[in-house]
N, C-alpha and C positions, 0 to 999 in steps of 0.2 A: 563894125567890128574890124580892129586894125592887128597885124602882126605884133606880138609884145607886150598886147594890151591884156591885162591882170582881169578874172573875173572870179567871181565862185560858181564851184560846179555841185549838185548834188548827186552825190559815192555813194553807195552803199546806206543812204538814207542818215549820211552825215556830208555837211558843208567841206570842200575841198576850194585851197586855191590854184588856180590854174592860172596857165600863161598859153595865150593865143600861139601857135606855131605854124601851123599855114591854114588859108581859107581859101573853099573851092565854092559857087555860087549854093550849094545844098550841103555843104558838109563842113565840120571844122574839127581841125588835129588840135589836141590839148597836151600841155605838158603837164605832167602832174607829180609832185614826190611823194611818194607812198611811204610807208616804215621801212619795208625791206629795196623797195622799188624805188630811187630820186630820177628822176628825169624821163619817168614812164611818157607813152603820147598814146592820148587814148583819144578816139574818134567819136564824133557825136553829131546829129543832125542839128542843124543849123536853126532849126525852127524849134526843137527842144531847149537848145539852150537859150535864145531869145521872146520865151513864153513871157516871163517877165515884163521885160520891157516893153515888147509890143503892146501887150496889154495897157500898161500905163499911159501909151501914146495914145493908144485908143480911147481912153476914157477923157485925157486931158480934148483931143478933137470932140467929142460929143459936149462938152461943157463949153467949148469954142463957139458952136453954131446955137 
């Protein structure tokens, strides 16, 4: 996960786009525009938001071996 880089995050149990704004080795700030709120930075653990992928990585290595 790089500074700038676009992902979606899920809000309130709807899909949000976000933009990467700084990363610390377990945490990552998100930009987010909300309705009343544009350039909100909401924090989120780094392992929450990479549930996804890891995952996917994982399954592609067991198909690997």
């Amino acid at each position: 996960m790089k500074i700038g880089e676009k992902i979606k995050l899920d809000f309130a149990g709807k899909k949000k786009d976000a933009v990467v704004f700084k990363v610390f080795p377990n945490t990552v700030y998100l930009k987010v525009d909300f309705e009343k709120e544009k350039g909100k930075i909401v924090k989120r653990k780094l392992n929450a938001i990479d549930k996804g992928k890891s995952a996917k990585k994982k399954e592609k290595a067991k198909a690997s071996k």
